[in-house]
C-alpha positions in Angstrom: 4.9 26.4 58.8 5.2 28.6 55.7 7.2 28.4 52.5 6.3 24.7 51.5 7.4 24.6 47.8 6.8 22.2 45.2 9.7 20.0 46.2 8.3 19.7 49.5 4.9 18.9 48.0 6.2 15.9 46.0 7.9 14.4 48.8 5.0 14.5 51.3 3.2 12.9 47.8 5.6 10.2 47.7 5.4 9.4 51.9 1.2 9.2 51.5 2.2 6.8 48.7 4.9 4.7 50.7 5.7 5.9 54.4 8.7 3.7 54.4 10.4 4.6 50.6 14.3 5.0 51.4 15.2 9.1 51.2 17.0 7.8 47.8 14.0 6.0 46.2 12.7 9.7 47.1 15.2 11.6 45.9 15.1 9.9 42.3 11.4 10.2 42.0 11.8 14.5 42.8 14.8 15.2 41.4 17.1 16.6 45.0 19.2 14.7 46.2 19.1 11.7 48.9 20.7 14.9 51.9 18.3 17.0 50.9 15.2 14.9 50.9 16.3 13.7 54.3 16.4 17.5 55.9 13.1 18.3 54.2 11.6 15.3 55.8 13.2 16.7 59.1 11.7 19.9 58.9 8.5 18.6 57.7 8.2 16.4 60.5 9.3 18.9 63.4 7.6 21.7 61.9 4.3 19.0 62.3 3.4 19.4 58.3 4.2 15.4 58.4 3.7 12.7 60.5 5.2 9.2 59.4 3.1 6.5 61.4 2.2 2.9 61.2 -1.3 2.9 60.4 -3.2 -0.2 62.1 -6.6 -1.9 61.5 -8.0 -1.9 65.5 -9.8 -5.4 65.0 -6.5 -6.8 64.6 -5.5 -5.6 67.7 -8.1 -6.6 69.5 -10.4 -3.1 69.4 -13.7 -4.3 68.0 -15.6 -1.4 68.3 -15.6 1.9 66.4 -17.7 4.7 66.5 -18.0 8.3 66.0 -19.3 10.4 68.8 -21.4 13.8 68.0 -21.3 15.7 70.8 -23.7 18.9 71.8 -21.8 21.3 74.4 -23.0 24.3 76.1 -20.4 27.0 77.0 -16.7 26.9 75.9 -16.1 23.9 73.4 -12.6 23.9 73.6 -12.3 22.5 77.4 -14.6 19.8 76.1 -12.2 19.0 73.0 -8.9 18.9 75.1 -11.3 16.7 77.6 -11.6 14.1 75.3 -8.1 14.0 73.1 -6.9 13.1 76.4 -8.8 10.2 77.1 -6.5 7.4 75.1 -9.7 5.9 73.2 -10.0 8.6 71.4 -8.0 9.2 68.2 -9.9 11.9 66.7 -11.0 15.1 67.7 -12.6 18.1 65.8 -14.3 21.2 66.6 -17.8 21.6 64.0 -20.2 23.4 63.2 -24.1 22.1 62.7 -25.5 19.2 64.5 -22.8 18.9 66.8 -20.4 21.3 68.3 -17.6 18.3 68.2 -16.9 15.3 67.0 -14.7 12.2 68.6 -13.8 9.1 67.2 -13.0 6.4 69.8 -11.7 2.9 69.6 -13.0 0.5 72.1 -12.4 -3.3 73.2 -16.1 -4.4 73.1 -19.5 -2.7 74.0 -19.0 -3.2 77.3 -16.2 -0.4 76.6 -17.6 1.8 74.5 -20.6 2.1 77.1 -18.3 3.0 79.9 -16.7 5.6 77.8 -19.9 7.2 76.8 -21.5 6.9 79.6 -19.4 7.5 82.3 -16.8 9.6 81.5 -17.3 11.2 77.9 -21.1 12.7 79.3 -19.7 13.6 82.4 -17.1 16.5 81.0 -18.2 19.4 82.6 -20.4 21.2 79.3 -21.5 18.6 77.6 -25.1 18.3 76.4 -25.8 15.2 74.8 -24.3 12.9 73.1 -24.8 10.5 70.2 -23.3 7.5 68.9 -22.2 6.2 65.7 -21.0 2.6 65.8 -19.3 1.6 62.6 -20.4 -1.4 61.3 -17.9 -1.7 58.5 -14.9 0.3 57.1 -15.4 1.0 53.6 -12.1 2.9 53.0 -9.9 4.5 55.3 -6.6 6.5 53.1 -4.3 9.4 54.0 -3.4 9.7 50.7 -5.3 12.8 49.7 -2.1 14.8 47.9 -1.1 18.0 48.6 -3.1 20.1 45.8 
């Protein structure tokens, strides 16, 4: 999406502040009015600039393991990346370059889990290498409020 102005800037500021401000609490803080912070939301959010989400803690939910997975591939890296943002443990998925040639973040149940994903079914996909795994121990900060810059 091109052409995201100012306005547009302050509103996605205000939603990493508060996902659920009203479009009028909005609209005061930028100066447009409550319509027209509501259809720059729209197209913000269809165009996929925006996504307004409920951000969880897993261990709440019962997910009490986290890790990061480095991944080494040989041959296409792409396959491998669509591979694993289909697999519903995994909620991140990024293409690198250095030590690995992607990177995965899962969210698993228990151990037990995370052993079945890594070992049977994450080292299976057809190109991948090796694999290593980075179990978080603690969350120091996780925020989506990095501003638009």
């Amino acid at each position: 999406m091109s052409g995201i102005d100012a306005n547009d800037k302050a509103i996605i500021a205000e939603l990493q502040r508060d996902g659920r401000a009203p479009y009028a609490t909005i609209a005061e803080i930028v100066g447009l009015s409550e319509t027209a912070v509501r259809n720059r939301v729209k197209r913000l959010t269809e165009s996929g600039v925006v996504q307004i989400v409920a951000v969880t803690d897993p261990t709440q939910l019962g997910f009490d393991r986290q890790a990061m997975i480095g991944i080494r591939v040989s041959g296409a890296l792409e396959p491998v990346a669509e591979a694993l943002a289909a697999m519903e443990e995994v909620d991140y998925v990024v293409i690198t370059a250095g030590s690995y040639d992607v990177l995965a973040e899962v969210v698993c149940e228990s151990d037990a889990h995370l052993l079945e994903l890594v070992s049977g079914r994450i080292r299976a996909i057809e190109g991948v290498q090796g694999t290593d795994t980075l179990m978080y121990l603690k969350l120091q900060q996780q925020t989506y409020a990095w501003g638009t810059r």
